[in-house]
C-alpha angles and dihedrals in degrees: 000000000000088000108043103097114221097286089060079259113136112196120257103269090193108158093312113154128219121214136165135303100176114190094210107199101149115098110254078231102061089035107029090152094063086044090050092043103054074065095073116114117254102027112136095231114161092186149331129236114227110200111170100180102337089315128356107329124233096283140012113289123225099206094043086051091049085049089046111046086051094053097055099039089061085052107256126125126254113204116191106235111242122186110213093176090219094306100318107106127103116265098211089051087048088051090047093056098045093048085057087052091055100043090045108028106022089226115198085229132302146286118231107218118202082001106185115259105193127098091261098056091062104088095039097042084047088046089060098038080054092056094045093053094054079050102054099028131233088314097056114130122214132194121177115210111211097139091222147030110321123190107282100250091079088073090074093050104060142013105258125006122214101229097172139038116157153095125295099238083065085035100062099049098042134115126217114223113262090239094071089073092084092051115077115246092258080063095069134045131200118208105189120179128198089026116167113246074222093065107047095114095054082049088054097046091046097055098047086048094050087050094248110156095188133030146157120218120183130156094232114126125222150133116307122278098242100062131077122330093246097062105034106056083059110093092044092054084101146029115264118259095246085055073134111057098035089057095054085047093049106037140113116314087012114131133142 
């Protein structure tokens, strides 16, 4: 079964609610209606990606202040989007962006796109988060993007972890590891591409019994999450079609 970890366990689903990490990389110029619309009272958003050109762009952007701003002021946190190309970028370019994100923007911290997931990722990765914190201040969210199961010492280093970005077809046949069991579920995010509208609610379910917090469903298709930087941020450039109906499913006072 898609939500039995390896030792046949599935997480406590309790009452945990689910709500919305969207990964934002569409421009608020070329889709100014889904930026609009993460503004609407009542949707359960955790937080919202900013990603001007692959990071923060080369000067403030009118359109992405005007996104933004709106955005906060409706309470919803903006995070600047970082690439850390598994663990091969640069760390004073990463600081430099970020620190872009935080003069222009005023992000509320940073999303760490194709973060490294092996062992020795992990002091350099938690070298970077500790710079962005004293970035950001106390208040500075991180997410770090691996798009799977990273060793679990990443789970010290940052907020939420993205354990999962792919399509269904891989989603509704995965396993969680078995670690992630002594994490509560705001700690994880599932990102899941090419997702039914017909099968919303198995999404759902997966994802409360895998112990994900936040995810983003949308029935674009698109290459797998784990791949180059061109083809992965593809499926999430909009908001699904159903935006809609999963919204309604997920709200407030929602719960399975």
């Amino acid at each position: 079964m898609p939500h039995l970890t390896t030792s046949g366990t599935t997480h406590d689903t309790g009452a945990a609610r689910l709500g919305f990490g969207v990964p934002g990389y569409a421009h608020p110029l070329v889709a100014p209606v889904e930026w609009a619309e993460l503004t609407r009272p009542g949707t359960p958003l955790h937080w919202v990606v900013l990603n001007v050109a692959n990071g923060p762009g080369t000067r403030p952007d009118p359109h992405c202040l005007v996104a933004a701003g709106r955005l906060r002021n409706a309470g919803t946190r903006v995070l600047g989007h970082l690439d850390m190309a598994h663990g091969t970028r640069d760390p004073g370019e990463l600081l430099a962006q970020a620190r872009l994100f935080a003069d222009w923007y005023r992000v509320d911290g940073f999303c760490l796109d194709r973060a490294p997931a092996d062992p020795a990722g992990i002091p350099g990765t938690r070298r970077i988060a500790g710079a962005l914190r004293g970035l950001g201040g106390s208040g500075c969210h991180l997410v770090l993007g691996h798009g799977c199961h990273p060793h679990p010492g990443y789970a010290r280093v940052a907020d939420q972890l993205v354990t999962f970005s792919g399509p269904w077809s891989e989603y509704r046949w995965s396993q969680v590891a078995e670690w992630t069991a002594e994490h509560p579920a705001e700690r994880f995010c599932h990102f899941v591409h090419g997702v039914p509208r017909t099968h919303l609610e198995e999404a759902a379910r997966i994802a409360r019994w895998q112990g994900a917090g936040t995810i983003f469903f949308t029935d674009r298709g698109g290459h797998d999450g784990r791949n180059g930087q061109a083809g992965h941020n593809a499926p999430f450039e909009a908001l699904p079609g159903y935006w809609d109906e999963i919204v309604s499913r997920i709200g407030p006072g929602v719960s399975e």
